[in-house]
VMD Tcl script that draws the C-alpha trace (Angstrom):
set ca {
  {3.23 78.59 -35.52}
  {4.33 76.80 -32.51}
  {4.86 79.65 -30.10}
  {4.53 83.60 -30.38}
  {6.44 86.00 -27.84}
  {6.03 89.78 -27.04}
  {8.85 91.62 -26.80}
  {9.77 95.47 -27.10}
  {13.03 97.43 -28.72}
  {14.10 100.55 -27.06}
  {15.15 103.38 -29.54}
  {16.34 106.09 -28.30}
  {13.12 107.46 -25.65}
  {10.67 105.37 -28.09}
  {9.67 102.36 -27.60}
  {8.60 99.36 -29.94}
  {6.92 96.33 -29.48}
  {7.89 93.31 -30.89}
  {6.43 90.20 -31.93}
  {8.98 87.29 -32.38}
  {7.00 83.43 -34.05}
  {8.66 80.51 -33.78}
  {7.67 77.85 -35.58}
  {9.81 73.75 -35.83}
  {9.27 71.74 -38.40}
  {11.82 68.28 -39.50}
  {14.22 69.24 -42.63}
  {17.06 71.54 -43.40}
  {17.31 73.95 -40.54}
  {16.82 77.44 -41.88}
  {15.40 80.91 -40.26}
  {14.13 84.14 -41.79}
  {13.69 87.61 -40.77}
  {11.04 89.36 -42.16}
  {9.73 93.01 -41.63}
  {13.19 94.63 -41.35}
  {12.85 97.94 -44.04}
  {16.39 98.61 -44.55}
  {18.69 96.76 -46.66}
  {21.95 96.76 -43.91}
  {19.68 94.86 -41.34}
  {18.48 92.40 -43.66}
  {22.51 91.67 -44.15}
  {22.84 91.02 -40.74}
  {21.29 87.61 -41.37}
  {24.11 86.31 -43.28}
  {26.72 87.86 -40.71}
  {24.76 85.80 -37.72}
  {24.38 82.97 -39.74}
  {28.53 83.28 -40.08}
  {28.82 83.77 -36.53}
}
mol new
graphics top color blue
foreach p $ca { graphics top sphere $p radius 0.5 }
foreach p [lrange $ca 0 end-1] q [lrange $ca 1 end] { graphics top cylinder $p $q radius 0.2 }
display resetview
């Protein structure tokens, strides 16, 4: 891991925090989301990627 961020996501009135890792390494470039439950917001990967 090469850095590690705090963040937070607002929700409505709740509030989450976040924890974002960022880790570079040489070879393909490629990124991953992980700890997103449902299966629409895993999508959005691909649709960034697109983008």
């Amino acid at each position: 891991m090469l850095a590690q961020l705090k963040s937070a996501c607002y929700t409505g009135l709740d509030v989450y925090t976040v924890s974002v890792e960022i880790d570079a390494a040489r070879g393909l470039p490629s990124w991953d989301i992980v700890g997103l439950p449902d299966i629409a917001v895993r999508e959005s990967k691909e649709r960034v990627h697109t983008a």
